[in-house]
Backbone bond lengths (Angstrom), bond angles and torsions (degrees), N, CA, C in turn:
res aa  C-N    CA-C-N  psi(-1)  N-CA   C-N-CA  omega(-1)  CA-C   N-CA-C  phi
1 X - - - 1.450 - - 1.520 108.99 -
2 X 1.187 116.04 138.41 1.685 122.73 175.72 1.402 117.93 -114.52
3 X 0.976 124.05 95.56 1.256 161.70 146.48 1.752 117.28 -2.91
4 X 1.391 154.43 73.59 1.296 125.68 -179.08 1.482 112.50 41.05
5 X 1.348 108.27 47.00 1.916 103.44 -176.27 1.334 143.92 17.67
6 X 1.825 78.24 33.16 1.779 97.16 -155.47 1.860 88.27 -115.91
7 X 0.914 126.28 -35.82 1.401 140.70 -165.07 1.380 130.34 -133.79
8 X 1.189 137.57 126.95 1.267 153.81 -173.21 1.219 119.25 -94.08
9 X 1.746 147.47 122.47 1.032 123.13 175.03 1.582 98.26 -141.79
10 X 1.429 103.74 125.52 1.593 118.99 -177.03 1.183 112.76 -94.10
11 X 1.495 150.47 77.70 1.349 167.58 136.96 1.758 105.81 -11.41
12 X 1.135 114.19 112.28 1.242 125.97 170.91 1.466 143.04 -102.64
13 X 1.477 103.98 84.48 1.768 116.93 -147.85 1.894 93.89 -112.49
14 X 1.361 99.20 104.47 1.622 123.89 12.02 1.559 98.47 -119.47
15 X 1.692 96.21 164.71 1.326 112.23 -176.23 1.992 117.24 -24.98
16 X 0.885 126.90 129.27 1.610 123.90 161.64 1.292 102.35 -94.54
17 X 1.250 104.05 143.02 1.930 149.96 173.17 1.283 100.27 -46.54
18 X 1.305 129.51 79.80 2.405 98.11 171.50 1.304 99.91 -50.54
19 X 1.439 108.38 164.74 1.637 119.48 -9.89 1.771 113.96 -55.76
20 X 1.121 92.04 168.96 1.551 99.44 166.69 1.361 114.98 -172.67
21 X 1.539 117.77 139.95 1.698 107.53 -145.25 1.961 98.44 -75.77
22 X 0.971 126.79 -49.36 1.702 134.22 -178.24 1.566 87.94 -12.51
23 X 1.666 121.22 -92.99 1.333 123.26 -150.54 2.037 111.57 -55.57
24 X 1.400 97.22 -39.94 1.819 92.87 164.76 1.393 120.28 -62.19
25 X 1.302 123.33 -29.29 1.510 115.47 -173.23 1.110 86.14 -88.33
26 X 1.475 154.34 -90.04 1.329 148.39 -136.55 1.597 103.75 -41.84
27 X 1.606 128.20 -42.18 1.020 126.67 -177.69 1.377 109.25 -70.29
28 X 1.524 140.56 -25.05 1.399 156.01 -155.72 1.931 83.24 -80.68
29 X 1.465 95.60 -68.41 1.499 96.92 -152.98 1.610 124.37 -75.60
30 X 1.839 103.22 -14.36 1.197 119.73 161.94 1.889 109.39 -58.89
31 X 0.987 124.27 -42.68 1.201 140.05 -167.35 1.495 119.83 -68.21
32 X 1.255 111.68 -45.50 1.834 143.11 171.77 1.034 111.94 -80.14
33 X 1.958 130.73 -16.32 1.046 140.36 -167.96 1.653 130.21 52.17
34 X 1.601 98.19 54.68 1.487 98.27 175.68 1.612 113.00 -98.58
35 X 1.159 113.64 119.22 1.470 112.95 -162.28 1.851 119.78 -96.24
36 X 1.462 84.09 6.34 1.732 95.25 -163.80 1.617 117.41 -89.22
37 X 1.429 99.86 40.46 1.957 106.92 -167.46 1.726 81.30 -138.58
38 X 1.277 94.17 -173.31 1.189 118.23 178.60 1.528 112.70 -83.00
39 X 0.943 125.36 104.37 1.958 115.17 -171.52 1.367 116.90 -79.95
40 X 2.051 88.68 112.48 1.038 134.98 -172.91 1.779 98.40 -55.13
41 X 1.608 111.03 123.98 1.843 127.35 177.13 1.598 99.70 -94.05
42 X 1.329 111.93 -48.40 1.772 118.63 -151.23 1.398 93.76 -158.10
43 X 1.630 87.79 168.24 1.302 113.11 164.60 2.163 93.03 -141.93
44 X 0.878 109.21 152.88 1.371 117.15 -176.81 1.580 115.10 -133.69
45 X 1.828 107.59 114.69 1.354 100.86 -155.71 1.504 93.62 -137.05
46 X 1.475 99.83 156.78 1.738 102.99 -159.92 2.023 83.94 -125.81
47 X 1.507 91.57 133.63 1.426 109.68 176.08 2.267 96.52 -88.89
48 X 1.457 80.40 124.85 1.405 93.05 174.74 1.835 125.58 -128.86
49 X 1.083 102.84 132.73 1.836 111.40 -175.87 1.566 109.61 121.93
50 X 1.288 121.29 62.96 1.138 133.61 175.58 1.903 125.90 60.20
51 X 1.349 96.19 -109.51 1.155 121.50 169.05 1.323 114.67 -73.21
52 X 1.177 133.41 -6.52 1.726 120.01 168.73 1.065 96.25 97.48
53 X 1.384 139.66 -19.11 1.812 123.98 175.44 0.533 115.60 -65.60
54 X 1.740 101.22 -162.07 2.385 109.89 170.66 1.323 112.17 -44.15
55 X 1.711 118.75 128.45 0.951 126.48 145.47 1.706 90.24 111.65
56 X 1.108 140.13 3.26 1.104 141.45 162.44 1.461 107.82 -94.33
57 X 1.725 95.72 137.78 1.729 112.18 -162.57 1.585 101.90 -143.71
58 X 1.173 125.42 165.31 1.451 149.73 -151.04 1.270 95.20 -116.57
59 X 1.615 122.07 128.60 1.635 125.71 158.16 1.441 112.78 -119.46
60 X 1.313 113.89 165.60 1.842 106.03 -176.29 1.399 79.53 -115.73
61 X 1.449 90.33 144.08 1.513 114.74 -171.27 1.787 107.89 -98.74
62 X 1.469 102.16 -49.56 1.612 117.28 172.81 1.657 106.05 -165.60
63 X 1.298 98.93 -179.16 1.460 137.57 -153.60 1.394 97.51 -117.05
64 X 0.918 138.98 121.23 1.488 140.33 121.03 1.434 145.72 -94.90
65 X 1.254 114.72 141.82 1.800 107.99 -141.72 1.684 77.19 -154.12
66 X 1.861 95.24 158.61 1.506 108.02 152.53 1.412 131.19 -46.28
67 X 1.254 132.46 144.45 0.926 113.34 159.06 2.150 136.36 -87.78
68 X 0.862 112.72 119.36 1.782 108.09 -161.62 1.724 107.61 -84.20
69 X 1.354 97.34 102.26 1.786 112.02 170.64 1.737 98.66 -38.11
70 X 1.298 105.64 136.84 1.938 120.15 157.17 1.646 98.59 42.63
71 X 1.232 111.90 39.49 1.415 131.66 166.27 1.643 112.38 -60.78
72 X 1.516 141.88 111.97 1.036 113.06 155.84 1.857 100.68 -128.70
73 X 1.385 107.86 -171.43 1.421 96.65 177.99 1.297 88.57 -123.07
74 X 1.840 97.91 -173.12 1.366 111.21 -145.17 1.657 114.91 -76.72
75 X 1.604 111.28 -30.72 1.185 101.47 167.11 1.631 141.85 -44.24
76 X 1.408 95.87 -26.82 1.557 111.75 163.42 1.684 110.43 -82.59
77 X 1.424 103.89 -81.23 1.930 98.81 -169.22 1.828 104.14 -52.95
78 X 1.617 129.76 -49.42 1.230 114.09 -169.22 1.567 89.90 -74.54
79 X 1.073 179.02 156.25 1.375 140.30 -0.58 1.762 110.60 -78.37
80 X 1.558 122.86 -18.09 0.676 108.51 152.78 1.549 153.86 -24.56
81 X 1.800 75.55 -68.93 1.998 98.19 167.50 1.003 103.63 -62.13
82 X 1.676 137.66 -37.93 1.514 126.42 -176.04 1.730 111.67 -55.07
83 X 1.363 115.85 -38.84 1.848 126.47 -175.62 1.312 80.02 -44.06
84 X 1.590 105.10 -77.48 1.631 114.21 -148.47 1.193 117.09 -77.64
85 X 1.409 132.18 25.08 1.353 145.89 172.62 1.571 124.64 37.45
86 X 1.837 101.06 33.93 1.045 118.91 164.59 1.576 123.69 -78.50
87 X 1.526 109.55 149.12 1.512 105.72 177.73 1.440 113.49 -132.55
88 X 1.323 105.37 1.95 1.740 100.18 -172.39 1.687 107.74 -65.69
89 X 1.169 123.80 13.88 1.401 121.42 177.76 1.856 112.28 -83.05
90 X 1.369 89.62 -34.01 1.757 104.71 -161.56 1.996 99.41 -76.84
91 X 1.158 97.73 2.48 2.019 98.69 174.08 1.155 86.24 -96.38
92 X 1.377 155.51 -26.63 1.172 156.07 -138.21 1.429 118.53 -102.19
93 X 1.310 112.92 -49.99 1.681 164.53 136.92 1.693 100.23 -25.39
94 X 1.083 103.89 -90.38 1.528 102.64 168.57 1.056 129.97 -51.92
95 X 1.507 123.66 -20.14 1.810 115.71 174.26 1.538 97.11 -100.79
96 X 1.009 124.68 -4.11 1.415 118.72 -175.77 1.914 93.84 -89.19
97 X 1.540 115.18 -56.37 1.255 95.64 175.27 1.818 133.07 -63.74
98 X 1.267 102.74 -14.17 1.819 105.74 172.56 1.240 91.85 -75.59
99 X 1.207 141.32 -44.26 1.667 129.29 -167.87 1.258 116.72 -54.85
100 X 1.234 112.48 -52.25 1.531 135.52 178.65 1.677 95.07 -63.94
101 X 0.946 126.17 -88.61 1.909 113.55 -176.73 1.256 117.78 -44.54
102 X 1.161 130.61 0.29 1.371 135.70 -171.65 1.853 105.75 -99.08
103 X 1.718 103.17 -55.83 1.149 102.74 144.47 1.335 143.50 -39.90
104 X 1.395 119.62 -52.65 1.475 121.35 -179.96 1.797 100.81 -79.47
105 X 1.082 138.58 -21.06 0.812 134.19 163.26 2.031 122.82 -51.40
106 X 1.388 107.16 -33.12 1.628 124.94 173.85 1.500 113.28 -78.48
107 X 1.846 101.42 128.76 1.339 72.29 -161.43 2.123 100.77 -90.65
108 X 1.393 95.30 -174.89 1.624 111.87 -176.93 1.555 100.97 -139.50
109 X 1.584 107.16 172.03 1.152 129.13 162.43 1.559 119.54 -39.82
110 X 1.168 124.83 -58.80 1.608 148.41 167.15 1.489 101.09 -41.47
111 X 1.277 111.83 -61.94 1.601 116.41 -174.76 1.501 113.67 -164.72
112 X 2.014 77.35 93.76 1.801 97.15 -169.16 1.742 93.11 -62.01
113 X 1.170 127.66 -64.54 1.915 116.86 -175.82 1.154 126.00 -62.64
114 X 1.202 142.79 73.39 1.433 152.24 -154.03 1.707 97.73 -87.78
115 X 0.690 114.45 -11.88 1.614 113.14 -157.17 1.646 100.73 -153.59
116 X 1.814 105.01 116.73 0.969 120.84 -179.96 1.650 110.87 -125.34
117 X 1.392 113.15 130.82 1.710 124.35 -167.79 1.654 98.20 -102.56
118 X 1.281 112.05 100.59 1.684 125.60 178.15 1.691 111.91 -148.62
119 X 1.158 81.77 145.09 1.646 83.17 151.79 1.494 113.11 -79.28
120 X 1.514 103.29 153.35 1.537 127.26 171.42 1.101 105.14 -41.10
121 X 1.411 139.47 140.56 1.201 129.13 175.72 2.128 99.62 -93.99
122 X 1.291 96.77 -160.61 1.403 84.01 -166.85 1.704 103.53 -101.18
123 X 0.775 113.86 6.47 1.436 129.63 -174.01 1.705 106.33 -74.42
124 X 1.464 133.15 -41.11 1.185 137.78 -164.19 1.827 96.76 -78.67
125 X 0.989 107.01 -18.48 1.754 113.84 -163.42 1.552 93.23 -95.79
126 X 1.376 135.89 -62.67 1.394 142.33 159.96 1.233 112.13 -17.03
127 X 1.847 106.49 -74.25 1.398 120.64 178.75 1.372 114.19 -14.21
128 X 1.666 92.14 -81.28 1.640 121.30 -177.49 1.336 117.54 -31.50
129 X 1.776 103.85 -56.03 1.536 105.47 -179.59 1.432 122.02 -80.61
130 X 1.290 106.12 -0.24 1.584 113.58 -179.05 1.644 98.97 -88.18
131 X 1.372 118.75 -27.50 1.389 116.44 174.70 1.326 117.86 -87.05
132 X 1.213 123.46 -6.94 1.339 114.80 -176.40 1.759 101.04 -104.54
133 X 1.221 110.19 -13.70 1.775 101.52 166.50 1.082 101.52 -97.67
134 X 1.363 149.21 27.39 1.670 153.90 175.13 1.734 99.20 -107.02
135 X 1.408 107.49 -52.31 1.026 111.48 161.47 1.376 129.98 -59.73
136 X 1.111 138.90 -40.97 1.502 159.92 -163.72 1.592 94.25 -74.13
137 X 1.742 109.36 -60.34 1.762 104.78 175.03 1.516 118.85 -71.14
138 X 1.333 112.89 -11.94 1.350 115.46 -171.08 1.809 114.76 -86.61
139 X 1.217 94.11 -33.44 1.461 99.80 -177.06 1.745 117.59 -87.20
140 X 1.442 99.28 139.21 1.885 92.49 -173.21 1.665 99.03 -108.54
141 X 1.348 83.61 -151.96 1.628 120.08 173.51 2.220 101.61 29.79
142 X 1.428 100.42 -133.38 1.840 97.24 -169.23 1.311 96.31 -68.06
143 X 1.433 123.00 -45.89 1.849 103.55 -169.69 1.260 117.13 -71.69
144 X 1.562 126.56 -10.49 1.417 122.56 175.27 1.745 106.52 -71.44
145 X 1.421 105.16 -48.07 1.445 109.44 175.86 1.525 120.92 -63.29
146 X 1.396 128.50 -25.16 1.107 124.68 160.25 1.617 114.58 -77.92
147 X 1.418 104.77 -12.74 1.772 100.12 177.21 1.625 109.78 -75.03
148 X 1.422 106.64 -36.58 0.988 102.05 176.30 1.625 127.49 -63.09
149 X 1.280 91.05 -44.61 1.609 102.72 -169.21 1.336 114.39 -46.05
150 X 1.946 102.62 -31.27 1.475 107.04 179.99 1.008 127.40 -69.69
151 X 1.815 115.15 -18.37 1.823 125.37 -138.64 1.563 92.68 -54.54
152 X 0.788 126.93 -63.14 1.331 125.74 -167.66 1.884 119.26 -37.06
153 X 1.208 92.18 -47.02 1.748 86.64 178.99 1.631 99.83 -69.05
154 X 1.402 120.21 -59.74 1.504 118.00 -159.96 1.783 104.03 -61.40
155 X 1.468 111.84 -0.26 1.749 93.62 176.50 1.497 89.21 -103.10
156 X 1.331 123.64 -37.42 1.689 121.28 163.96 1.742 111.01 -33.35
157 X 1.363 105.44 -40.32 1.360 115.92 -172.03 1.477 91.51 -58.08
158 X 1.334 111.89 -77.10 1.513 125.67 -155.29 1.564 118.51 -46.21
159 X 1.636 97.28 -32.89 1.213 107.95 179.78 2.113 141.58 -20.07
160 X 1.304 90.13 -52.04 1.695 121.67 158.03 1.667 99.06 -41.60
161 X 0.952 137.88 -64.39 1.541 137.21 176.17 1.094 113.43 -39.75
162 X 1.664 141.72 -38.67 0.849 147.46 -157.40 1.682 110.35 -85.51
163 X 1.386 106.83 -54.82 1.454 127.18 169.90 1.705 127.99 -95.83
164 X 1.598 103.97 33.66 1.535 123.34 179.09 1.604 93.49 -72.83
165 X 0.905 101.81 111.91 1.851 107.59 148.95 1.747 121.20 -60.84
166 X 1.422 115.58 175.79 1.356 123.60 175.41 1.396 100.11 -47.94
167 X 1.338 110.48 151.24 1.445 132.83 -156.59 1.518 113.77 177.47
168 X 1.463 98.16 120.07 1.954 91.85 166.86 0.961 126.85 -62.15
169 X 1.261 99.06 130.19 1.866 111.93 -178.85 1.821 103.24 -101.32
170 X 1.460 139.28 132.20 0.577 116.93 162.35 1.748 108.25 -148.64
171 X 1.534 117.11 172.73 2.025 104.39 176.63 0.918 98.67 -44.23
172 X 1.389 128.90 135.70 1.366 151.85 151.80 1.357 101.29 -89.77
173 X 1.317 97.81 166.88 1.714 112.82 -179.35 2.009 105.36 -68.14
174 X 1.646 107.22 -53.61 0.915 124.04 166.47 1.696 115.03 108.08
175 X 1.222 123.36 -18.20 1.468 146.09 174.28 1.297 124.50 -157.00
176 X 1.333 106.55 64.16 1.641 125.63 -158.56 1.519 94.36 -101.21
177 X 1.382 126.99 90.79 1.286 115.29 155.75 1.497 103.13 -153.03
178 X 1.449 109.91 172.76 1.498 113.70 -144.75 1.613 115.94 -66.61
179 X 1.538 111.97 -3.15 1.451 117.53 151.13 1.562 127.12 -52.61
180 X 1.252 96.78 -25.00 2.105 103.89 178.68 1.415 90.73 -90.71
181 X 0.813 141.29 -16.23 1.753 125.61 -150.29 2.119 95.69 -118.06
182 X 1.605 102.38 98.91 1.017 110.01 177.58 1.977 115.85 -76.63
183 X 1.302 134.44 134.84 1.260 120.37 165.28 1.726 107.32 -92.87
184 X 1.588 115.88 107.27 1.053 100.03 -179.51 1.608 118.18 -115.12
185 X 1.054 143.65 -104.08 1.764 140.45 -159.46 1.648 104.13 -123.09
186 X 1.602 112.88 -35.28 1.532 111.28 143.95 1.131 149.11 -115.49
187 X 1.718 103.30 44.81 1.828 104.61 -167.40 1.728 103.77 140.84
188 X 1.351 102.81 -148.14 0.979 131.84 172.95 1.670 139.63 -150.00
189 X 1.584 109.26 125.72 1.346 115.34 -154.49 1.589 117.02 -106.50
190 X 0.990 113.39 117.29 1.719 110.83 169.75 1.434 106.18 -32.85
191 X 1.610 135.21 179.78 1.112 127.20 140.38 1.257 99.60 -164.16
192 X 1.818 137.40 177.44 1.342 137.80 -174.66 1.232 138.87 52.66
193 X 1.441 108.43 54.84 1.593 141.77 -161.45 1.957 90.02 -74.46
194 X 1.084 129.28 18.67 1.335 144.39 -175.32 1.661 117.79 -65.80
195 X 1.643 100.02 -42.37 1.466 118.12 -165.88 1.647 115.16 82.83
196 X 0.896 123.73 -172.12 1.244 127.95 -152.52 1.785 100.46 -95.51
197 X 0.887 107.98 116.92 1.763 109.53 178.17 1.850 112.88 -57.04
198 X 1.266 115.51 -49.13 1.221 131.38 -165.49 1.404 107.88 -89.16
199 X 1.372 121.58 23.43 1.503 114.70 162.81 1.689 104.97 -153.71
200 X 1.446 102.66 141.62 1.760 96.94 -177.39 1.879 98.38 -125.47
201 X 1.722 77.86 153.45 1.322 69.53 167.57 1.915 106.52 109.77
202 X 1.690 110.08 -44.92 1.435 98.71 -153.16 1.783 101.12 -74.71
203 X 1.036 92.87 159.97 1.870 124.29 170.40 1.687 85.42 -40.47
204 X 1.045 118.25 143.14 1.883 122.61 161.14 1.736 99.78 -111.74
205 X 1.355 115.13 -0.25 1.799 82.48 147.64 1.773 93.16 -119.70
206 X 1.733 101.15 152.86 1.128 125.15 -172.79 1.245 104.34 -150.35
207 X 1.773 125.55 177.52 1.029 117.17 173.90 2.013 117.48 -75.83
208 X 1.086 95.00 160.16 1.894 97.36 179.31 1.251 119.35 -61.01
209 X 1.537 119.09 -10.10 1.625 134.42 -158.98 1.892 88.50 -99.07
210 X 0.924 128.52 -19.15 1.699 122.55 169.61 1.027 109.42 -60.63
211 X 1.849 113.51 -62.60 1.698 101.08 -179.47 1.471 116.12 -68.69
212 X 1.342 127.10 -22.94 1.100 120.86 157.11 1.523 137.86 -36.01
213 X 1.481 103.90 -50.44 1.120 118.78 -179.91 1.840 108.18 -64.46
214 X 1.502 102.48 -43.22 1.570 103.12 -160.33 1.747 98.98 -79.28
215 X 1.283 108.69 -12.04 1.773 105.76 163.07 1.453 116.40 -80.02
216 X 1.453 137.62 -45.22 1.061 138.29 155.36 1.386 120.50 -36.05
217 X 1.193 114.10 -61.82 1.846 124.37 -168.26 1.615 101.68 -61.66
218 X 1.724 106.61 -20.66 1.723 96.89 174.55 1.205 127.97 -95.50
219 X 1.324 121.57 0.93 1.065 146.77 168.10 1.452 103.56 -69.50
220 X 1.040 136.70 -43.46 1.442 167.48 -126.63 2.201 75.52 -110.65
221 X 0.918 77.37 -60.09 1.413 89.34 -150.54 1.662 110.79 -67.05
222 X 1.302 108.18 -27.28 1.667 131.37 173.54 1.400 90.65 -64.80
223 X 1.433 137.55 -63.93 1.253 131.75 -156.59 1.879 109.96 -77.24
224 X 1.063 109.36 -19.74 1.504 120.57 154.73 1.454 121.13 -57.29
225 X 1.369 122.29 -52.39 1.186 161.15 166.46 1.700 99.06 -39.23
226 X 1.235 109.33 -66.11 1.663 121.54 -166.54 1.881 104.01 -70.69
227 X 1.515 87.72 -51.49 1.994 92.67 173.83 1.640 97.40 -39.70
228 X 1.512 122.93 -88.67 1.092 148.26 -143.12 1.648 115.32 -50.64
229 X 1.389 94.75 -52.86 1.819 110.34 -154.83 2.457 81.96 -115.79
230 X 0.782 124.14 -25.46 1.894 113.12 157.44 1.135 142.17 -137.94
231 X 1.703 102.98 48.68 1.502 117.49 -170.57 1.183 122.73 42.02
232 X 1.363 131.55 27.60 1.470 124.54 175.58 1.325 100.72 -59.18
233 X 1.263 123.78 150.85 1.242 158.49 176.38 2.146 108.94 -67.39
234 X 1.301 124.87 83.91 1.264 142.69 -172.89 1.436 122.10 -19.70
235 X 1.592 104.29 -44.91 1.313 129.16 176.11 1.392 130.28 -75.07
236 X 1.551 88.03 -31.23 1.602 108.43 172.16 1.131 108.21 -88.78
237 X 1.339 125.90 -30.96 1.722 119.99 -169.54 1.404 113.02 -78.28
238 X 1.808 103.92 -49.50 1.151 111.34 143.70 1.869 134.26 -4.27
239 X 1.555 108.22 -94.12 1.293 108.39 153.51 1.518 138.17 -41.28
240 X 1.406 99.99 -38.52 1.692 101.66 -179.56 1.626 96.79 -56.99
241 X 1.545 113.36 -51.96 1.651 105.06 -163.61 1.440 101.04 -68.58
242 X 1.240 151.58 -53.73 1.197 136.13 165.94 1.596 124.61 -5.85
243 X 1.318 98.19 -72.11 1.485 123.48 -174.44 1.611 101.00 -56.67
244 X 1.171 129.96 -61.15 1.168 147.20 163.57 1.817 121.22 -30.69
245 X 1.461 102.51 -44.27 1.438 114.99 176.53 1.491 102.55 -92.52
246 X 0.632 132.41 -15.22 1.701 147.13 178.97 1.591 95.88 -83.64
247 X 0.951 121.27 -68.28 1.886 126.16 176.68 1.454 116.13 -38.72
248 X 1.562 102.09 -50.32 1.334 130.63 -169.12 1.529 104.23 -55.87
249 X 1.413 127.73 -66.58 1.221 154.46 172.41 1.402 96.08 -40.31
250 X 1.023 111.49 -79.57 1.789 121.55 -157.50 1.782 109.91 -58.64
251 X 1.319 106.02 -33.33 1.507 114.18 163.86 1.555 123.67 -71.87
252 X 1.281 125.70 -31.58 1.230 136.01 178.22 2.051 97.52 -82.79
253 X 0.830 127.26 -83.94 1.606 112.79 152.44 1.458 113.30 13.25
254 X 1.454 103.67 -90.32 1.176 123.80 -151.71 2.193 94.08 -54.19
255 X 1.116 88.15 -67.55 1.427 97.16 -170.32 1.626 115.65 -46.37
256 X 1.602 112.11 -39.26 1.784 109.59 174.98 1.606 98.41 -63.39
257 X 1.302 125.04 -44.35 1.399 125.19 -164.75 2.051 103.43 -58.63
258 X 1.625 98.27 -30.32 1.651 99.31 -168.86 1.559 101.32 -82.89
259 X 1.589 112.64 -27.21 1.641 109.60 -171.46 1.739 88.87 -84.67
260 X 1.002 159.25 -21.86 1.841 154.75 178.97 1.334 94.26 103.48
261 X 1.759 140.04 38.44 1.203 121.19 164.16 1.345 120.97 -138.43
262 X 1.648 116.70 47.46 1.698 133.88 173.37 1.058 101.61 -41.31
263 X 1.460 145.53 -44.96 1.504 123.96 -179.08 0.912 115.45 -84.82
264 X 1.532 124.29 36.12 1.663 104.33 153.12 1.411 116.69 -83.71
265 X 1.453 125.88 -7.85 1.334 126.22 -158.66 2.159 89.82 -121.86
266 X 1.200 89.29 140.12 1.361 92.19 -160.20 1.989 76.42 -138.25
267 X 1.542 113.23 96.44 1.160 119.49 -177.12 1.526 114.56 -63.74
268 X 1.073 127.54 -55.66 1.399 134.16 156.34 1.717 119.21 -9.79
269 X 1.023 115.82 -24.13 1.328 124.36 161.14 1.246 124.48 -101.06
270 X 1.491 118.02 -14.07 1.449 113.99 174.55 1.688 124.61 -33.53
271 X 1.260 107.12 -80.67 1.900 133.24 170.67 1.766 105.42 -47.59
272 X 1.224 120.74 -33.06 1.601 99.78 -174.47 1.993 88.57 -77.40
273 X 1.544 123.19 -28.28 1.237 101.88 -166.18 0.979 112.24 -84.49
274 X 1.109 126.44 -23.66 1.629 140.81 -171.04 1.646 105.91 -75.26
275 X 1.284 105.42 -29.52 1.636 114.56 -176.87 2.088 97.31 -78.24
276 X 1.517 109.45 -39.85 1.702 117.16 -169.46 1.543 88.86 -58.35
277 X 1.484 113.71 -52.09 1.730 120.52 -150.30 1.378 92.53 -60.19
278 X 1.336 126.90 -53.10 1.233 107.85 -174.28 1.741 127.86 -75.00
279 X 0.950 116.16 -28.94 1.499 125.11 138.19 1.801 115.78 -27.69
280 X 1.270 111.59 -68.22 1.399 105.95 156.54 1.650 142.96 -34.39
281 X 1.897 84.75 -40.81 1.846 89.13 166.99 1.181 105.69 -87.76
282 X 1.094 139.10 -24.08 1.824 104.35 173.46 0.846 124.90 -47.59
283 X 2.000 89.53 -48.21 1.988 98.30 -168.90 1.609 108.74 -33.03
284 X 1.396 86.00 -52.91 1.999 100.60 -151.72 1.659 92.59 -72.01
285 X 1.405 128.54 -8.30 1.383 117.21 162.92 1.421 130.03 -73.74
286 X 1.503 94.77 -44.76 1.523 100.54 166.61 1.384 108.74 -67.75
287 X 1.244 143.72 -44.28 1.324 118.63 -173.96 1.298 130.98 -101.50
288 X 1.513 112.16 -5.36 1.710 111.71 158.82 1.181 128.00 -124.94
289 X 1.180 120.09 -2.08 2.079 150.50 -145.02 1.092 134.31 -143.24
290 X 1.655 112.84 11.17 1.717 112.23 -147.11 2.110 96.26 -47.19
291 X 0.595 107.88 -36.34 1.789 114.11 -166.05 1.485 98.03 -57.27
292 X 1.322 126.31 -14.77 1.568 129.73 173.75 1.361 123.62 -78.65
293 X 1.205 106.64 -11.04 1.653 131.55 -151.58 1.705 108.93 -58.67
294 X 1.708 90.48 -27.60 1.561 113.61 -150.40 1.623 90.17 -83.48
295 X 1.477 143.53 -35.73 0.952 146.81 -148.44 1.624 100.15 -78.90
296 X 1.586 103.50 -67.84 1.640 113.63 -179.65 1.375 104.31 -48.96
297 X 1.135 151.21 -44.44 1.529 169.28 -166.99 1.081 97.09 -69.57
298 X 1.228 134.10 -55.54 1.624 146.61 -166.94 1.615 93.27 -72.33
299 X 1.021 114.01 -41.01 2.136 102.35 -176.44 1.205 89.45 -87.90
300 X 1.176 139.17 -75.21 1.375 125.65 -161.43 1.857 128.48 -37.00
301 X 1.584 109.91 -30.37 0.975 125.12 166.59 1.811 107.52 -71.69
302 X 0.820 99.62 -50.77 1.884 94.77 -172.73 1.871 112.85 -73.42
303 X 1.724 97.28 -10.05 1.671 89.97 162.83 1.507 132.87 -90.89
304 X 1.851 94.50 -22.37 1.304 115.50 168.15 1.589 132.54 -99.52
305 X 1.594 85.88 -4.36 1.305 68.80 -177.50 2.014 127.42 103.57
């Protein structure tokens, strides 16, 4: 609900259980001074189980945030830039996401250890391959048969997960793709500190190359987006996202290397995640989206071929 265009309020039906990561990160990044979201007022939480004893627990009811003038998100302005085969957005994109991991990387009150030095545990490699045979049974007709045909490269893909060495793990955003990232009247704003709806369960620190990946793969996915739903031209959209993911990368780089924190991005993981994420969109095609199906299918074909 929007408020006198002054205020934002995100209603959460139905209520979630705390913890829940939104109200800890907003306090993390308020604290470290990352200013590039919507600035977080409240969180609004309803005490539940009677009398307050055993077995009584806390739900967040909503969110309150700024409200952002001529705000839209990226599915609208980035497919735009995809028509017009612009890319100066994706330098933008990329320094906006090193800022943000750079931040959560510092620690705060909310979460004095931001940054954990481990190896991968074995769970991120499982994950992956547990999603890509979810996908594999989930998908039918020609793209199931071309999924198959591939399995072999995309678990080749994944492979790197398996044999990741120590690596910073740290909060990730958790559903970082160009749907959170509003362009509004001064810039551009993170948004949906939520985590990822379509997976339970994972660790919320991970390596920085996940949200990476799930910003890249939408890019991927914008130029799918532009073919499909405004006749962009395949070849061209094609290239634009290239160029675009290429920008993306080299700006996010550039900028951890200028703030003193290049090892947060541990490239070697890029492609096995970027290969899971899309694995992820089928899932979520086959079971809430089939009409989406075409997008994940559409990158996977232009990496393979």
């Amino acid at each position: 609900m929007i408020i006198g265009e002054s205020v934002v309020v995100k209603w959460l039906t139905p209520p979630a259980p705390l913890p829940q990561p939104a109200p800890e990160m907003f306090a993390h990044l308020t604290e470290v001074g990352f200013t590039a979201t919507a600035t977080p007022y409240a969180a609004v939480t309803r005490r539940e189980g009677g009398d307050g004893g055993e077995g009584a627990g806390e739900v967040l009811l909503a969110l309150v945030t700024a409200y952002l003038p001529d705000a839209s998100d990226g599915w609208e302005w980035c497919v735009d830039e995809a028509v017009r085969g612009e890319t100066a957005f994706a330098a933008e994109l990329g320094t906006l996401a090193a800022d943000l991991h750079a931040a959560l990387a510092t620690p705060s009150t909310a979460i004095p250890r931001p940054v954990r030095h481990a190896p991968i545990s074995p769970e991120p490699s499982a994950r992956a391959l547990a999603a890509l045979e979810e996908a594999l049974t989930l998908t039918g007709g020609e793209d199931g048969d071309w999924l198959a045909a591939h399995a072999g490269a995309l678990r080749a893909g994944l492979a790197p997960l398996a044999g990741a060495g120590p690596t910073p793990l740290i909060r990730i955003h958790g559903d970082l793709h160009v749907g959170q990232i509003l362009r509004w009247r001064d810039g551009y704003a993170v948004i949906d500190f939520d985590g990822n709806p379509t997976v339970t369960g994972a660790d919320p620190f991970q390596p920085a190359a996940r949200d990476l990946a799930q910003l890249t793969t939408s890019v991927d996915h914008v130029a799918q987006v532009a073919i499909r739903r405004r006749g962009a031209d395949p070849a061209a959209a094609g290239a634009w996202a290239a160029a675009a993911r290429t920008a993306l990368k080299a700006a996010y780089r550039a900028r951890l290397a200028e703030r003193g924190r290049p090892d947060l991005l541990d490239d070697s993981l890029l492609r096995p995640f970027e290969i899971e994420q899309e694995c992820r969109e089928l899932i979520y095609a086959a079971r809430h989206l089939p009409r989406w199906r075409y997008a994940p299918m559409g990158v996977l074909r232009s990496w393979y071929g």
